[in-house]
C-alpha positions in Angstrom: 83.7 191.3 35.1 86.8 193.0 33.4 86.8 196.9 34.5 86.6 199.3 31.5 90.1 201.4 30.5 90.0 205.0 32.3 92.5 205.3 29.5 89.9 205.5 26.9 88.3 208.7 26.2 84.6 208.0 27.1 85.3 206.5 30.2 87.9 208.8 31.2 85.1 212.0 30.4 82.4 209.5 32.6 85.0 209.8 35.1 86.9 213.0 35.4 84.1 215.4 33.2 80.1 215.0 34.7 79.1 217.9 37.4 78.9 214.8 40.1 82.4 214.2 39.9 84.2 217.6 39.7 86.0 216.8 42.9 87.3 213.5 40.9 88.6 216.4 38.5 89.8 219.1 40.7 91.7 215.9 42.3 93.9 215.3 39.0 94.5 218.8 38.5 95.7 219.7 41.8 98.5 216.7 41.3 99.4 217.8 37.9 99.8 222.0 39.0 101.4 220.6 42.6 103.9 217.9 40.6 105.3 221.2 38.5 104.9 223.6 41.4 101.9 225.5 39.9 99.2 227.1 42.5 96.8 224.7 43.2 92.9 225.5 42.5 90.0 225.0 44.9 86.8 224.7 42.5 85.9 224.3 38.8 83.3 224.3 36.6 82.9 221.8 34.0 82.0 223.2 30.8 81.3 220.0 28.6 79.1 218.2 30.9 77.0 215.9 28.5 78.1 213.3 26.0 76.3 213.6 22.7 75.8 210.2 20.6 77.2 212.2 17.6 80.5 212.5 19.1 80.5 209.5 20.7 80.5 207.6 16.3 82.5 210.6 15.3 86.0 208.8 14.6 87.5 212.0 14.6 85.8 213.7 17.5 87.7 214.3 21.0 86.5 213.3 24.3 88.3 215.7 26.4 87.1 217.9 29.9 86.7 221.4 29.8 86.4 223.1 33.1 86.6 226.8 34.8 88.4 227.5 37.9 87.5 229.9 40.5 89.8 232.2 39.4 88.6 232.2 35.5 91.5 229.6 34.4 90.6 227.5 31.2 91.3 223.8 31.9 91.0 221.1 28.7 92.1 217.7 29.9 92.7 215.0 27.1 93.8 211.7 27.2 95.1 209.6 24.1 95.8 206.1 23.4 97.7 206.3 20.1 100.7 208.3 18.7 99.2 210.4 15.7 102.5 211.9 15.0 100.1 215.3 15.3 100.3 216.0 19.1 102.5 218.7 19.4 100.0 220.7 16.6 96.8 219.4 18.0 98.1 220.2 21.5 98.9 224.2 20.1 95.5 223.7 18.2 93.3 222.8 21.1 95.3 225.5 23.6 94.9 228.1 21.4 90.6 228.0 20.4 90.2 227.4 24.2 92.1 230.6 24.8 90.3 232.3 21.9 87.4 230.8 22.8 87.0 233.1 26.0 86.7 236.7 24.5 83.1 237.6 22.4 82.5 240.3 20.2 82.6 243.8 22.5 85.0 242.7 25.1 88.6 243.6 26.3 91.7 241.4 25.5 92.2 242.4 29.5 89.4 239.8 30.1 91.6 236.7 29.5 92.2 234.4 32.1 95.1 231.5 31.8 94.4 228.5 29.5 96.2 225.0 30.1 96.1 222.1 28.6 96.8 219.0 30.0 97.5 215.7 27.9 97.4 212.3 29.2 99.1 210.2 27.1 100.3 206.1 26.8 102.7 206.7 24.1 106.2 208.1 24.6 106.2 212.0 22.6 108.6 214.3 24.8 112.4 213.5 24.5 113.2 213.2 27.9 113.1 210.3 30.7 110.7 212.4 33.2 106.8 211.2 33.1 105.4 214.8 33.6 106.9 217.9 31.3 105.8 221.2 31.4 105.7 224.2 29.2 105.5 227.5 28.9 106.3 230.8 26.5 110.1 232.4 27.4 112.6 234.3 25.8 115.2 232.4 24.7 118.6 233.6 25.6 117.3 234.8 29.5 114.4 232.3 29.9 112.5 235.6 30.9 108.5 234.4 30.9 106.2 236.1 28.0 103.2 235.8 30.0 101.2 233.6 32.7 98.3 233.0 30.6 100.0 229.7 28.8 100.7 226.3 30.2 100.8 223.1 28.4 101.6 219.7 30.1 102.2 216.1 29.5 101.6 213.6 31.4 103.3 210.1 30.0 102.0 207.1 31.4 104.5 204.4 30.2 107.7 206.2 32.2 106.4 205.7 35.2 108.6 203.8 37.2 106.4 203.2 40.2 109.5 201.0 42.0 112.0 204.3 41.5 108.9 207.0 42.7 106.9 205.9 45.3 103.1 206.5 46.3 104.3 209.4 47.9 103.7 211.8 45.3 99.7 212.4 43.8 100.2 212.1 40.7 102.1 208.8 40.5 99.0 207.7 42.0 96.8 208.9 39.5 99.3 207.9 36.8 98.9 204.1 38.4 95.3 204.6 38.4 95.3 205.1 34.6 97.5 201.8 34.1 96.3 199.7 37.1 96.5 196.0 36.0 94.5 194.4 38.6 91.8 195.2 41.4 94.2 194.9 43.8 96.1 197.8 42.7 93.4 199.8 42.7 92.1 198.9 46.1 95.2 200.0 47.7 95.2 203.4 45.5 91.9 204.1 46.6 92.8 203.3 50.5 95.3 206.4 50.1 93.1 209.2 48.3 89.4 209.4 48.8 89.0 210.7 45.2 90.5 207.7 43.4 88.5 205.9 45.7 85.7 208.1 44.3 87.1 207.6 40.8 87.2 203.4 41.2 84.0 203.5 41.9 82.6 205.4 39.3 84.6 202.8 37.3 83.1 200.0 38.4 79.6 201.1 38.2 80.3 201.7 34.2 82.5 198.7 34.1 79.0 196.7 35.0 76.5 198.8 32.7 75.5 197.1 29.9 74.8 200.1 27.6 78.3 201.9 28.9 80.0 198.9 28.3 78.1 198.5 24.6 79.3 202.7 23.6 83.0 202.0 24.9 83.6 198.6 22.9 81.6 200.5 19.9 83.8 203.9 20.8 87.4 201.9 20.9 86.4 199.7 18.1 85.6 203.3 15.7 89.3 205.1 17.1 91.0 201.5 16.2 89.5 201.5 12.6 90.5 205.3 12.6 93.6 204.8 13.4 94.2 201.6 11.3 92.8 204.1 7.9 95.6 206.4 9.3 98.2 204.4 9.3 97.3 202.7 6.2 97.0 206.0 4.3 100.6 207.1 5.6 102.0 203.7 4.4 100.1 203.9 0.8 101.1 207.7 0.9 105.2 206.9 1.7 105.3 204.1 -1.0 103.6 206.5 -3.5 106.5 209.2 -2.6 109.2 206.3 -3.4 107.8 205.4 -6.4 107.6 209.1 -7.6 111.7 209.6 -6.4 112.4 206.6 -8.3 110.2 207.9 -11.4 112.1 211.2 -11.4 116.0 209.7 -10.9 114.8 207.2 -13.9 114.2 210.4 -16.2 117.5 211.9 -15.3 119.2 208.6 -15.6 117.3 208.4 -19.3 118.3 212.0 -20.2 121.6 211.3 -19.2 121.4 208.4 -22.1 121.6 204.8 -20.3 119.3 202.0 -21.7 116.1 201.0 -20.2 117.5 197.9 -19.3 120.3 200.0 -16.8 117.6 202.2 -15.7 115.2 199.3 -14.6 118.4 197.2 -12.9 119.5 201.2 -11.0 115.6 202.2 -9.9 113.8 199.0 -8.8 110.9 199.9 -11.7 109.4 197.7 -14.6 111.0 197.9 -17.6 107.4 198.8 -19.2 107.3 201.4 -16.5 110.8 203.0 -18.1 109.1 202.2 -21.5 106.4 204.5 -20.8 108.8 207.2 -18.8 111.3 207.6 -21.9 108.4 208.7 -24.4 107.6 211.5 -21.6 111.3 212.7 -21.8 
């Protein structure tokens, strides 16, 4: 049997996001924080444990992990499959309610711990050739840090080059983990780190459920037809914007006293359409 996508949301929060598997988790951070020389953590908490049906038919929804470290640092892991052309504000969006989200009514701003978000994406979105980019808040001029408590990363499947990096390196393995093409692959992953051997297995086991295969075929199927109505509304949107450019330069043009007949042959419109735009003007 064909082994489920850790790529797609549900499996990768069956995977990375359930209290069983927080090792799994503390795994993938500890590669991402030791890949951009961040301190690495010891234990979390996972915050979003369960996964509710209404999320799971909720085209819009987001599958991510939330977890707490022993220190009090905010962790939301997300991985997406298709370019939005939103993630640098849902990114900023989704850092800053899970930084908000810490202090309740009563309490001291000097009770905030560190928020990071960490986005796993197969889509190309930062401008630059390396697969793992991370950010921060600093002065411009003198690069001088504004504070510790912000930390976004992205983690961009399709430039790895695995030939050019090695298995050396943790994250590379769990970036080929992500994309592995065969079993093969990911028997010899899992022979080098006990937690993607952990993580494969988990797969496997939902790759062979019946009613986790049924919720990830219905979950990919809803974000296709999601994203399909996207893209169909930006397309119906951009040729609406055309047509009202050409509407406008076909009133100046008409002001400016051409015939309808020039006007139709400059803007690409109907002559009926120019009919209609001269009685306006």
């Amino acid at each position: 049997m064909e082994l489920l996508s850790p790529r797609v949301d549900f499996v990768f929060k069956r995977i990375f996001g359930t209290e069983e598997n927080k090792d799994i988790l503390v795994s993938f951070l500890n590669a991402v924080f030791e890949d951009s020389g961040q301190p690495l953590v010891v234990d979390v908490e996972i915050l979003d444990p369960f996964l509710h049906k209404d999320a799971l038919l909720d085209k819009e929804s987001v599958l991510d992990v939330k977890a707490r470290t022993e220190s009090g640092m905010l962790v939301d892991v997300e991985v997406q499959l298709w370019n939005r052309k939103d993630i640098e504000k849902r990114t900023l969006y989704y850092w800053a309610k899970l930084f908000e989200g810490q202090l309740s009514e009563g309490h001291s701003y000097w009770e905030l711990h560190k928020a990071v978000t960490i986005n796993v994406v197969d889509f190309d979105c930062i401008p630059t050739d390396q697969y793992h980019s991370t950010f921060h808040l600093r002065e411009d001029r003198t690069g001088i840090s504004f504070s510790d408590l912000e930390e976004i990363h992205f983690v961009e499947l399709r430039k790895l080059k695995e030939q050019s990096v090695g298995l050396e390196r943790r994250l590379v393995r769990w970036m080929l983990f992500f994309i592995a093409k065969s079993r093969e692959q990911l028997e010899e992953l899992a022979e080098m780190d006990p937690a993607i051997k952990k993580a494969k297995t988990t797969l496997e086991f939902l790759s062979q459920d019946e009613e986790a295969r049924r919720l990830y075929e219905q979950r990919l199927k809803w974000k296709m037809t999601y994203d399909a109505e996207i893209h169909g509304a930006r397309e119906e949107g951009r040729e609406e914007g055309e047509r009202h450019a050409r509407q406008e330069v076909a009133k100046r043009l008409l002001r400016m006293g051409l015939t309808i007949e020039q006007v139709a042959e400059g803007t690409g419109l109907s002559r009926e359409e120019i009919a209609a735009i001269q009685k306006e003007v």
